[in-house]
C-alpha positions in Angstrom: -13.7 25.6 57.5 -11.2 27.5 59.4 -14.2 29.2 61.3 -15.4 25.8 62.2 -11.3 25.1 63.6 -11.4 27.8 65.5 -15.2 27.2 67.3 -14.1 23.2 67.9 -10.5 24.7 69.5 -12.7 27.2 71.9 -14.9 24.9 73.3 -12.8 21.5 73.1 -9.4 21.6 73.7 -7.6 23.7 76.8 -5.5 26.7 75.6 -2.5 24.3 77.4 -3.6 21.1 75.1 -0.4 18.4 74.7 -0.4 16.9 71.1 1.3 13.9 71.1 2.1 12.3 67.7 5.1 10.1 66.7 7.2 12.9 64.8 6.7 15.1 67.9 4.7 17.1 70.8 3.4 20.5 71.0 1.2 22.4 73.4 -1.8 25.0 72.6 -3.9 25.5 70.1 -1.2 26.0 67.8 0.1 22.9 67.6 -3.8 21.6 66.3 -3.8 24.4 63.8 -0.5 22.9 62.3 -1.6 19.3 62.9 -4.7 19.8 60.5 -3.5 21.7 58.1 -0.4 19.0 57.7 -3.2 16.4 57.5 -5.5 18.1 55.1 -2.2 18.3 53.0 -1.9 14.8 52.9 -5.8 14.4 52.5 -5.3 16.6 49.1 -2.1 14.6 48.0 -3.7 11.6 49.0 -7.1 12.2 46.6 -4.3 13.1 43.9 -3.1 10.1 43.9 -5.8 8.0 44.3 -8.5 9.6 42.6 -11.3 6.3 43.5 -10.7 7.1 46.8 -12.5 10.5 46.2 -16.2 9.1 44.7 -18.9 9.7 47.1 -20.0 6.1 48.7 -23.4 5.5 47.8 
């Protein structure tokens, strides 16, 4: 997956990108590196906690 990060960061975001969020705003690609791996973090914790939420929909 981080392969696929790093491809979608090259062709669709400026190296200058703004992240605005309501804890804060960063610039680069940096600051979308740490903004998805803080969300797949709460993805995982999410799925822990509600384990329906992770059956495939048919």
């Amino acid at each position: 997956m981080a392969g696929k990060l790093e491809e979608d960061l090259r062709h669709n975001y400026a190296d200058d990108v703004v992240l605005l969020t309501e804890n804060s705003n960063a610039r680069g690609h940096d600051a979308i590196r740490i903004s998805t791996e803080r969300l797949r973090n709460q993805l995982i914790k999410f799925v822990r906690i509600c384990p329906k939420a992770n059956r495939k929909v048919a």
